[in-house]
VOBA-1610 file (N, C-alpha, C; in pm, whole numbers, padded with zeros to 5 digits, always signed):
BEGIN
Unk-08660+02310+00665Unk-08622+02286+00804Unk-08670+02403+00892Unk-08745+02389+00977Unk-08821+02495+01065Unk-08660+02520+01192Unk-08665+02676+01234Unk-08600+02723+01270Unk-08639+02771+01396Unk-08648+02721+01544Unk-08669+02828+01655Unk-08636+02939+01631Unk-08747+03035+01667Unk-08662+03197+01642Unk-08644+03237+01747Unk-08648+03138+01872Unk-08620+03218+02026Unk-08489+03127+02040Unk-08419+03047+01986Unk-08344+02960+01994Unk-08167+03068+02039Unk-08202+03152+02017Unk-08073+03249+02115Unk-08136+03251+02250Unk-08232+03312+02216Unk-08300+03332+02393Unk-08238+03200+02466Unk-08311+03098+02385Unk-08273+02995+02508Unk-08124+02975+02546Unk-08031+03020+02471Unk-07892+02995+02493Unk-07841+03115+02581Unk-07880+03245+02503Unk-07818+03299+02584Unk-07903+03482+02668Unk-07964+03439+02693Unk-08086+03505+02720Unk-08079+03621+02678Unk-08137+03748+02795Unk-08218+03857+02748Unk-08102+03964+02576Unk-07938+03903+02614Unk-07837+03955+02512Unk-07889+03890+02340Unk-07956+03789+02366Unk-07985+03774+02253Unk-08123+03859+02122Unk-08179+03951+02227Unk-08247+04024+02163Unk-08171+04159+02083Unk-08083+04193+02133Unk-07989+04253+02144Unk-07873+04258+01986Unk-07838+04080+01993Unk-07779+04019+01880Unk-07786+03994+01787Unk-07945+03994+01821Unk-08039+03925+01704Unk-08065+04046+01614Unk-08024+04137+01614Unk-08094+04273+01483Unk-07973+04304+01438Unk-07957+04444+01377Unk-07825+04479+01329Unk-07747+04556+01452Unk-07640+04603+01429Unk-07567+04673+01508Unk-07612+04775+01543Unk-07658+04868+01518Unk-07720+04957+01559Unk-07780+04976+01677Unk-07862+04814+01702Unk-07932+04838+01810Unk-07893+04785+01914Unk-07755+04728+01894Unk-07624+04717+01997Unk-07585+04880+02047Unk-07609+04911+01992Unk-07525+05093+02022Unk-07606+05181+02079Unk-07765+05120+02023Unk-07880+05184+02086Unk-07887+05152+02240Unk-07835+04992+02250Unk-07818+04951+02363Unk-07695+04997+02515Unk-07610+05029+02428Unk-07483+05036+02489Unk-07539+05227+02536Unk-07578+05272+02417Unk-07626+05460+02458Unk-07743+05445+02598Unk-07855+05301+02585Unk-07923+05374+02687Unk-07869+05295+02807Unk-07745+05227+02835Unk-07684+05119+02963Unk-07629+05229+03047Unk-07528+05337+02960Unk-07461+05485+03026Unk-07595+05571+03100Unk-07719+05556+03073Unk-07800+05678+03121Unk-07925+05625+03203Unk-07904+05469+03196Unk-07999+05424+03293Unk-07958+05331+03409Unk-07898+05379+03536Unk-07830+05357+03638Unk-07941+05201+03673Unk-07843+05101+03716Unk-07940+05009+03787Unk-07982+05032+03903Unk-08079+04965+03950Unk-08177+05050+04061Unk-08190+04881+04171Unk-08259+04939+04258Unk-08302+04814+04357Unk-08430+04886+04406Unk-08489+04984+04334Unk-08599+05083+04408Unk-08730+05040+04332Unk-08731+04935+04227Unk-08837+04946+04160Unk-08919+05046+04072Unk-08820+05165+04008Unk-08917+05240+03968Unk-08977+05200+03821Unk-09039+05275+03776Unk-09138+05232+03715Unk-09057+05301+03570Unk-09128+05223+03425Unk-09030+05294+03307Unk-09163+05210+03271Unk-09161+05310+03129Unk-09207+05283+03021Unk-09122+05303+02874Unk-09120+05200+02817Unk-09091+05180+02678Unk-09195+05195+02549Unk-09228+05306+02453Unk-09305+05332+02358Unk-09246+05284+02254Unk-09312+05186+02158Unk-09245+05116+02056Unk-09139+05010+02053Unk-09155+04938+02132Unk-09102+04824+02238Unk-09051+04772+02141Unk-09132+04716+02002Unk-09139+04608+01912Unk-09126+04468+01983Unk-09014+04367+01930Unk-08990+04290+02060Unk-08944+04244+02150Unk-08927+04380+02242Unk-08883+04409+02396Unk-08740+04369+02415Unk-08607+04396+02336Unk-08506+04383+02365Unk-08528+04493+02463Unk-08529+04635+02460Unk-08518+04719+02564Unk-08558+04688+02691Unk-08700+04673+02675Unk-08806+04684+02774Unk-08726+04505+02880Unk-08700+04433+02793Unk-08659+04324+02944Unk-08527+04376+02964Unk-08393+04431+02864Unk-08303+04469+02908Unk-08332+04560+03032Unk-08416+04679+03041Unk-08426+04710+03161Unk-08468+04662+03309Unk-08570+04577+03239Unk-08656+04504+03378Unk-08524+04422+03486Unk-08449+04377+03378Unk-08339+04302+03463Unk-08223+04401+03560Unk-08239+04570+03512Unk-08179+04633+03544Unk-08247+04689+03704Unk-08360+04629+03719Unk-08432+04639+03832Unk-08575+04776+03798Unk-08580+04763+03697Unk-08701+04826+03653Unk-08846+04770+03635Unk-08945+04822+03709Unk-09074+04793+03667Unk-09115+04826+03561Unk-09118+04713+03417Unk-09082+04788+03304Unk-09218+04742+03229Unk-09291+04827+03121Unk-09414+04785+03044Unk-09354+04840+02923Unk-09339+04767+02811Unk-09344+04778+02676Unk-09476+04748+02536Unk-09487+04895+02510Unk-09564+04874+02454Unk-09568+04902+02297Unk-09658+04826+02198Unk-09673+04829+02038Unk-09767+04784+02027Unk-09817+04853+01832Unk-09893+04838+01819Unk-09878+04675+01782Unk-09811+04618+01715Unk-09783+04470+01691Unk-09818+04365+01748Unk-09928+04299+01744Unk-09939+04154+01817Unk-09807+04049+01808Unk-09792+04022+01705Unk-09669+03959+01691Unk-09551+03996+01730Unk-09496+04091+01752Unk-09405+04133+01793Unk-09402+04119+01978Unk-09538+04167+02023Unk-09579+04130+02193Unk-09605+04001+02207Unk-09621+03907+02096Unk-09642+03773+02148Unk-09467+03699+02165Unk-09391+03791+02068Unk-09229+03685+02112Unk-09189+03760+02203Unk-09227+03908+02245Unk-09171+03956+02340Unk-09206+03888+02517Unk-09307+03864+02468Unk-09339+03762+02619Unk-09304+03650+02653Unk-09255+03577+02490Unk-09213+03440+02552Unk-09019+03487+02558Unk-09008+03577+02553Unk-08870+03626+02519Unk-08852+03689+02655Unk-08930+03724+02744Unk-08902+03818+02853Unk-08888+03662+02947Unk-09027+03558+02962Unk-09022+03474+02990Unk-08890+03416+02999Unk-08818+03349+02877Unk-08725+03274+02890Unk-08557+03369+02942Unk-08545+03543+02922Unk-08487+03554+02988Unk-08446+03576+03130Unk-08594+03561+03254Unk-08611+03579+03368Unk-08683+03691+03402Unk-08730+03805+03315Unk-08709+03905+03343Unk-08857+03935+03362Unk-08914+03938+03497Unk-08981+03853+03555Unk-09085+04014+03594Unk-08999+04162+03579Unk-09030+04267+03646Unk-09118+04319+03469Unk-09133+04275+03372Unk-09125+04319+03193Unk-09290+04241+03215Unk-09358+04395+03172Unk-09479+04349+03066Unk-09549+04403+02974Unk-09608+04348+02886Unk-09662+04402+02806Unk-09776+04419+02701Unk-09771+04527+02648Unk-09925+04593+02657Unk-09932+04625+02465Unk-10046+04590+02374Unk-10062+04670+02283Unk-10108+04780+02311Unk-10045+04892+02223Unk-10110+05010+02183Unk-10028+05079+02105Unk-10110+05156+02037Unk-10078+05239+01918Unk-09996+05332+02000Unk-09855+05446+01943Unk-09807+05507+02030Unk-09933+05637+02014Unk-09968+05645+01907Unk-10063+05783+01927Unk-10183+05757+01985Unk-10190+05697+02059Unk-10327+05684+02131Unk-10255+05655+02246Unk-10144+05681+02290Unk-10072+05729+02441Unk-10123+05818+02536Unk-10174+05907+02472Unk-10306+05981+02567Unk-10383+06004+02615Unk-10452+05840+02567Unk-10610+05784+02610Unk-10577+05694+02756Unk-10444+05705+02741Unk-10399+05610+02908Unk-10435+05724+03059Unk-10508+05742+03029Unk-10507+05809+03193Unk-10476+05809+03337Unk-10495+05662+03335Unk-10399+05582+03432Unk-10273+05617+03422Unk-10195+05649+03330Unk-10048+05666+03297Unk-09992+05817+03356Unk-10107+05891+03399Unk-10075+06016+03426Unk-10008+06014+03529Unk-09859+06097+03522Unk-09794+06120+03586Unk-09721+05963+03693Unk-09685+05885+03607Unk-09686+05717+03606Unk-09537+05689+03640Unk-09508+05750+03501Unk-09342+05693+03556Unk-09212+05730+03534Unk-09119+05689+03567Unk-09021+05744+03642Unk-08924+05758+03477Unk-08918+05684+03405Unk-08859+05679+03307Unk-08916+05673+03197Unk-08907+05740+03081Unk-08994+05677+02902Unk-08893+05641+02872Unk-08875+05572+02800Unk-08760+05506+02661Unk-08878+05556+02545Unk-08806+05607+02419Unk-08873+05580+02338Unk-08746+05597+02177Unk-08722+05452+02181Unk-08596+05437+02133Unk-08615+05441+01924Unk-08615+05512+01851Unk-08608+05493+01702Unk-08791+05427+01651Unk-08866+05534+01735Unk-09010+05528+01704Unk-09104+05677+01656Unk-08998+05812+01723Unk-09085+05893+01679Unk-09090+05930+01531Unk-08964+05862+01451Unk-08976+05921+01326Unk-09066+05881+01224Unk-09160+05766+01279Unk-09271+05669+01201Unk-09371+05769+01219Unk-09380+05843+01334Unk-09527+05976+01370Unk-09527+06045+01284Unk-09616+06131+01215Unk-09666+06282+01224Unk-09602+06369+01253Unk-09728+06362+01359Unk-09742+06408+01501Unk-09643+06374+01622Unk-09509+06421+01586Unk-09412+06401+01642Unk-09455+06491+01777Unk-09517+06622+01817Unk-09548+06725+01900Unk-09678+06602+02013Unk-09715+06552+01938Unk-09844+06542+02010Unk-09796+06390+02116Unk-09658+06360+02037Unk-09638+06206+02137Unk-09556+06264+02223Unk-09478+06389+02184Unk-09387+06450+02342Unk-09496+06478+02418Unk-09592+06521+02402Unk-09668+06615+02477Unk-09742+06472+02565Unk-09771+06364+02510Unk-09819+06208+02605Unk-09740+06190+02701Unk-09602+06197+02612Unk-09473+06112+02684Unk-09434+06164+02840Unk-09436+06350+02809Unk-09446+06426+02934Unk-09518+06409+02975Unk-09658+06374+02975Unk-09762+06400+03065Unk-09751+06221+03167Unk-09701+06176+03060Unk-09665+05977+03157Unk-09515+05988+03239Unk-09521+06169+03257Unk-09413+06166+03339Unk-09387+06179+03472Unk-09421+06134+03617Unk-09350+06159+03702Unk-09278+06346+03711Unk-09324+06440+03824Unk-09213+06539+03810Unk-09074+06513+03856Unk-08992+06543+03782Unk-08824+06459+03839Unk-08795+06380+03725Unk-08948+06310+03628Unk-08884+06181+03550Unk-08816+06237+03453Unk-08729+06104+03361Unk-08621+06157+03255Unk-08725+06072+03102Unk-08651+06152+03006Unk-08727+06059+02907Unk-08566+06065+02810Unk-08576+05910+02766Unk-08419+05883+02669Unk-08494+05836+02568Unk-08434+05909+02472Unk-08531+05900+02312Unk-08377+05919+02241Unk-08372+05795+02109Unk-08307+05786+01993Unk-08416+05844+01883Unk-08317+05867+01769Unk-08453+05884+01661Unk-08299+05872+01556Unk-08337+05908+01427Unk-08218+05910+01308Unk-08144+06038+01341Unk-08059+06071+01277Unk-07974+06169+01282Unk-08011+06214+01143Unk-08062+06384+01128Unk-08099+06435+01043Unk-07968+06422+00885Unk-07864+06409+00989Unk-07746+06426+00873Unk-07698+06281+00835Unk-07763+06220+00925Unk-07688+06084+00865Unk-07616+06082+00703Unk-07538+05962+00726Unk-07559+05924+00543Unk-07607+05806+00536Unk-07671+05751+00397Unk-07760+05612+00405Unk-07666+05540+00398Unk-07686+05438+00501Unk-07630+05330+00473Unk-07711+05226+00359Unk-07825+05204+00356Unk-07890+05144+00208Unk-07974+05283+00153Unk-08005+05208-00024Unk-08034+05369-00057Unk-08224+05351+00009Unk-08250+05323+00060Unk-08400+05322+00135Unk-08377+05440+00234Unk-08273+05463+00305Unk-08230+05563+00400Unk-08243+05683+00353Unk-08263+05722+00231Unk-08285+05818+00111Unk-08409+05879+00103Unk-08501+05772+00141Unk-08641+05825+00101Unk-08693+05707+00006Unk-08796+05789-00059Unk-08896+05850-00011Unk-08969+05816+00099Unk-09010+05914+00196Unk-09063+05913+00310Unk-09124+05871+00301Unk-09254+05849+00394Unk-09409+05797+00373Unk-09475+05964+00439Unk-09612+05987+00353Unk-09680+06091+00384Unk-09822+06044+00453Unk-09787+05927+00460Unk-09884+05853+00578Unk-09805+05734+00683Unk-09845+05722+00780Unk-09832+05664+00920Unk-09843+05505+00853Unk-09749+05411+00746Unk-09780+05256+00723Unk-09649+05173+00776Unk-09587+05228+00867Unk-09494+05152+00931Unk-09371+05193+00898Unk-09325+05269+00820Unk-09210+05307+00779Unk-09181+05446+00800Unk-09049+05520+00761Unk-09043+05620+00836Unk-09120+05750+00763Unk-09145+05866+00830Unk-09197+05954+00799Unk-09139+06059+00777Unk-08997+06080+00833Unk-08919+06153+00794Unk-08813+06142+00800Unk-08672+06178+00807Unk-08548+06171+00767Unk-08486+06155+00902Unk-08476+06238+00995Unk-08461+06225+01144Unk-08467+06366+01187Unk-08353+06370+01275Unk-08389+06521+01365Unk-08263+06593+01359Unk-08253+06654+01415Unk-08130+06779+01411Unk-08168+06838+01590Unk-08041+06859+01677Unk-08059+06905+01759Unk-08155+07003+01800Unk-08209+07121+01724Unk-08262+07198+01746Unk-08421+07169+01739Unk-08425+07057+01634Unk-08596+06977+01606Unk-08615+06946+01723Unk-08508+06880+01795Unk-08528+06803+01918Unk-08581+06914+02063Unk-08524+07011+02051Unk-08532+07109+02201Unk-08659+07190+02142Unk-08721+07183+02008Unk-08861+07268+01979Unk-08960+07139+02042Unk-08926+07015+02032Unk-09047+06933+02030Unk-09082+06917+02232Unk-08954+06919+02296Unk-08934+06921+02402Unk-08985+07058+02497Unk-08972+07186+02478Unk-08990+07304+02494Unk-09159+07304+02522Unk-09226+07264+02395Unk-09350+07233+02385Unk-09437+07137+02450Unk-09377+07014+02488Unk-09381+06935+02593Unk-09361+06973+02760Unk-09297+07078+02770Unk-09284+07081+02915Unk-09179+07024+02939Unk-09086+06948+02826Unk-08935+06910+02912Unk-08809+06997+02930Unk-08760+06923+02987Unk-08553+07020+02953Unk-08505+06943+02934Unk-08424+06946+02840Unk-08322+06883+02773Unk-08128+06892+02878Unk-08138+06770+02908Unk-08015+06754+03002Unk-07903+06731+02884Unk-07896+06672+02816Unk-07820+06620+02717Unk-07878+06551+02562Unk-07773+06600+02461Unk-07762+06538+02304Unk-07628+06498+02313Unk-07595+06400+02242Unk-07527+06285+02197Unk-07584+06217+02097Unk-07466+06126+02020Unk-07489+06011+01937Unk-07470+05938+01952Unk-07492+05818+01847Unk-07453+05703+01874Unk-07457+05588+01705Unk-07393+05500+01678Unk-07358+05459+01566Unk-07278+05521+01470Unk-07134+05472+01507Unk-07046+05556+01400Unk-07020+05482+01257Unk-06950+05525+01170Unk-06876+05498+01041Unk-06920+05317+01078Unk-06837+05301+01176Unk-06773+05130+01142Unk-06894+05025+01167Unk-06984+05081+01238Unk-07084+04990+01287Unk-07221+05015+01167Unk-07252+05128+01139Unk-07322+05132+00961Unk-07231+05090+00873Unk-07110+05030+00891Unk-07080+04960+00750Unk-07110+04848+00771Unk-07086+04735+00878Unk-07127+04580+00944Unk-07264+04645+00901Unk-07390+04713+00939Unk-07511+04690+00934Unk-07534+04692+00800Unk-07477+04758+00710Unk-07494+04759+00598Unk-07475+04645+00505Unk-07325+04575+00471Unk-07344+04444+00461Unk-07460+04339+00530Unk-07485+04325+00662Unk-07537+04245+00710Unk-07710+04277+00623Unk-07772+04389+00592Unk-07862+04390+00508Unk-07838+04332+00367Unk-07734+04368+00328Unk-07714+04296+00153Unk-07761+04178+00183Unk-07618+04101+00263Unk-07623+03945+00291Unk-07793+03903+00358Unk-07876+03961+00410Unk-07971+03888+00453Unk-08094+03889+00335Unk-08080+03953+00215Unk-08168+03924+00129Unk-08150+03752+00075Unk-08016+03686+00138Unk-08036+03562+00079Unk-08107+03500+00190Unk-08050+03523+00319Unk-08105+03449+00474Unk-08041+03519+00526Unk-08174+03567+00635Unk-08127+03681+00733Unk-08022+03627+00868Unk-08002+03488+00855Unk-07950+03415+00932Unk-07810+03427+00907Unk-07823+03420+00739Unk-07658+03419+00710Unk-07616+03599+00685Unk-07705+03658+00680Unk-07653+03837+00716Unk-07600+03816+00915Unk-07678+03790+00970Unk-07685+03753+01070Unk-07523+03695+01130Unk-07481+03590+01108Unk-07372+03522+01083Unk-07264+03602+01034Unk-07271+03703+00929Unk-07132+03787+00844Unk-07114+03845+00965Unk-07236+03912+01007Unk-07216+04060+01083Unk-07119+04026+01192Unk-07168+03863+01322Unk-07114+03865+01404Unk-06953+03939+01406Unk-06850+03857+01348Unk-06718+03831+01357Unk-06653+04004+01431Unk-06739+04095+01287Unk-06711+04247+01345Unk-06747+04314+01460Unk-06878+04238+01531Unk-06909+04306+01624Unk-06856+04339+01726Unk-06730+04242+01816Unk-06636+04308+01905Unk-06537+04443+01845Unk-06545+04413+01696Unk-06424+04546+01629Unk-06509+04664+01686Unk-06634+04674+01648Unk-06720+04823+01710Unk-06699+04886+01778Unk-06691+04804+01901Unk-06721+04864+02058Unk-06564+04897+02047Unk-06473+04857+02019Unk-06266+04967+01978Unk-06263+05028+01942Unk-06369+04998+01805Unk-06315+05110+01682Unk-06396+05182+01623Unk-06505+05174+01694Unk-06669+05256+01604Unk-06603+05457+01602Unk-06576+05479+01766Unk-06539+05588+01816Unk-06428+05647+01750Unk-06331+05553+01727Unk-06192+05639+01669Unk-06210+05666+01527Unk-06242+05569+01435Unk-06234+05562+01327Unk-06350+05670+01246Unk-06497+05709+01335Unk-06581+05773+01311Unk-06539+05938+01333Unk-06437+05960+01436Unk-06378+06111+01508Unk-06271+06123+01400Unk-06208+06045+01333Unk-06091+06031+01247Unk-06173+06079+01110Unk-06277+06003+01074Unk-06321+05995+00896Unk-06457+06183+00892Unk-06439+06202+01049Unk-06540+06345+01066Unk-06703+06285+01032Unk-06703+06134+01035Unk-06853+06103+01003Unk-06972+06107+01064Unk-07088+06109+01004Unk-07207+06139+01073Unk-07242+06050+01150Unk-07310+06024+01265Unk-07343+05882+01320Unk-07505+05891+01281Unk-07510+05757+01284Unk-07621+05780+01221Unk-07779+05807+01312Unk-07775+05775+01446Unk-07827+05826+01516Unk-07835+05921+01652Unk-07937+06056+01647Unk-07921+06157+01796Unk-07984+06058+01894Unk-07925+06127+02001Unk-07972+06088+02169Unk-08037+06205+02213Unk-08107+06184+02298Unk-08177+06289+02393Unk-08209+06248+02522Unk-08172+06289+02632Unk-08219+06273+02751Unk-08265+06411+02772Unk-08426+06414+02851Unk-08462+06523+02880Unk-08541+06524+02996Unk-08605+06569+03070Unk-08579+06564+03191Unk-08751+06682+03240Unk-08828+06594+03319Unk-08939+06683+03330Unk-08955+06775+03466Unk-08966+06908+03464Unk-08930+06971+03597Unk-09009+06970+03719Unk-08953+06972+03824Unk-09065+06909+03949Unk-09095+06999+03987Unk-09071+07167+03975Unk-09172+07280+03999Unk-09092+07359+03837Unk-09252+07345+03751Unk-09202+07488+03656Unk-09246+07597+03715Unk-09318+07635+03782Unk-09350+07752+03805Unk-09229+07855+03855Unk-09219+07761+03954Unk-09052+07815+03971Unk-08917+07817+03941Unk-08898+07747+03836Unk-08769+07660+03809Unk-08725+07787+03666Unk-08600+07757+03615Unk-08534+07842+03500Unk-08447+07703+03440Unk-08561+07679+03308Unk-08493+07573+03205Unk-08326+07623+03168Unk-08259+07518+03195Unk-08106+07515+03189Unk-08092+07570+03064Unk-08137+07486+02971Unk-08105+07514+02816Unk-08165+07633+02740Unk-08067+07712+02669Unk-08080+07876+02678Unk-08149+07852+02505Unk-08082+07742+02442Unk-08094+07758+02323Unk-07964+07685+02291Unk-07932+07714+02095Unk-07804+07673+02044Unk-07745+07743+01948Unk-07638+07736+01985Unk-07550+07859+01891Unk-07550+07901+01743Unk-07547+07935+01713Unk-07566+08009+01565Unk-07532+07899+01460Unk-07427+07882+01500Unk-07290+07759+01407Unk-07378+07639+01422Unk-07485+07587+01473Unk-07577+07447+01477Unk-07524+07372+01609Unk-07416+07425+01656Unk-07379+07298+01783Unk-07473+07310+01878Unk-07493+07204+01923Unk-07588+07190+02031Unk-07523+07150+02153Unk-07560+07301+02233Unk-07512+07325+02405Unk-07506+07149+02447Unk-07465+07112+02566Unk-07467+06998+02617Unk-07498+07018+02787Unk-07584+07082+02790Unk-07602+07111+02952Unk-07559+06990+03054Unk-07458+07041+03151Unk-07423+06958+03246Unk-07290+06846+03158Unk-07295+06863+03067Unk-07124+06807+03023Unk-07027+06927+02966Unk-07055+07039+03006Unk-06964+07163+02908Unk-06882+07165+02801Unk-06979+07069+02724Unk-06903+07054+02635Unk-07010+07109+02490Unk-06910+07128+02336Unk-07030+07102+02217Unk-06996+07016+02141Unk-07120+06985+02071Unk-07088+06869+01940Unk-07141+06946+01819Unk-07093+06884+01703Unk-07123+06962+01601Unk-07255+06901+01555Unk-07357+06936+01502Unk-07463+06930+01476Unk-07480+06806+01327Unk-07335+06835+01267Unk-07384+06665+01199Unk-07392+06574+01210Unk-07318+06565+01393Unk-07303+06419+01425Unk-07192+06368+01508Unk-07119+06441+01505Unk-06963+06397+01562Unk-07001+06302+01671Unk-06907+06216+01697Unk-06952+06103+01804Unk-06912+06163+01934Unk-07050+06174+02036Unk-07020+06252+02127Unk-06952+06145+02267Unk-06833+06189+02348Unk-06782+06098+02441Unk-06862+06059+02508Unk-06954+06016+02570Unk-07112+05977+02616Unk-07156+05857+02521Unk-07097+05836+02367Unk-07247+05775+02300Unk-07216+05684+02337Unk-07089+05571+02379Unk-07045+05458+02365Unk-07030+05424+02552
//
């Protein structure tokens, strides 16, 4: 029996890209809704590693001139009929490799926002895509980047390793640690406004089942997961601050300066103990993860 795979779209639009993966990228969702204000100004965003464009139309509808891009044909061919059927009329999109982000010249100094949501850890050359990402920046623009949380714990044992020591679609390294994050940024020309997380205890356990269960049909992993997914958004936060657990993914918003010459980067550094400063929330988090009041 053949299965529409846009058959949420049509029901319930751009949320169904959203629904359609594991939890995680509900949380990925919910982390970048807090840091990307809706607009009526048209500015311009780019999404690196789009796959298929839950982000990139989630924003367009947010009043963003939004381009998502991958290397994936397939993935840009449902993202178009997926942007299509949710209205999101401001969403387009483009192949390209993210490391060949620098051959865009046109992109210089482009736009107002990057997303680049759980893509740099597939790079290398993690240095050389900040250093694109800033340069496709607007002075003033912000860039909101997820990646793994260096401390996570696996939720399947694949989360374990072994890495890949080449670039074949899978990850390349383990994730980041606050301080990976403000070396790669520093070097780029950004400042780092804020770290946070996001995905606690309760929402890697739903994703975790929902992987077992989809080795039979990802439909019926799909199906387990729903029922829990309103428990998350109650109980991801308490139950994760309660058990001291790692989440499994960092946030970064960082922020490109509209005069360096003159300007004095906020962020001094991070304290001895691993917490990472939180410029502009005075607050710290502990460096394995603690769920920061921001992620949710």
């Amino acid at each position: 029996m053949h299965i529409d795979r846009h058959l949420l779209f049509r029901i319930l639009g751009y949320r169904a890209g959203l629904l359609h993966g594991d939890t995680l990228l509900w949380d990925r969702w919910s982390w970048l809704c807090k840091r990307l204000p809706r607009t009526a100004n048209g500015e311009k965003l780019l999404d690196v590693g789009c796959g298929s464009g839950a982000f990139t139309i989630g924003a367009s509808l947010r009043g963003y001139d939004s381009v998502g891009t991958s290397w994936s044909h397939a993935d840009l061919e449902a993202a178009t009929i997926r942007a299509e059927l949710s209205g999101a009329k401001r969403a387009k999109f483009l192949q390209l490799d993210a490391r060949l982000l620098h051959e865009q010249k046109q992109w210089s100094q482009h736009f107002d926002v990057l997303l680049c949501l759980e893509t740099v850890e597939h790079l290398l050359d993690d240095a050389a895509l900040f250093r694109s990402m800033a340069a496709c920046l607007i002075p003033g623009g912000r860039l909101l980047l997820t990646t793994p949380n260096f401390l996570y714990r696996a939720i399947s044992k694949e989360d374990n390793g072994p890495f890949q020591r080449e670039e074949l679609g899978w990850h390349v390294r383990r994730g980041y640690t606050p301080s990976m994050l403000w070396e790669l940024c520093r070097e780029a020309g950004l400042w780092i406004e804020e770290i946070s997380y996001c995905s606690g205890w309760f929402s890697q356990k739903v994703t975790g089942l929902m992987r077992r269960v989809s080795v039979l049909h990802p439909w019926l992993g799909w199906g387990v997961s729903l029922p829990f997914r309103p428990g998350i958004a109650l109980l991801d936060r308490w139950i994760t601050r309660f058990l001291d657990w790692p989440s499994f993914s960092i946030g970064l918003v960082a922020y490109k300066p509209r005069n360096l010459a003159r300007a004095t980067p906020p962020l001094q550094g991070f304290p001895e103990d691993g917490a990472a400063s939180l410029t502009g929330l005075g607050r710290q988090e502990k460096a394995k993860g603690g769920m920061a009041e921001t992620a949710f």
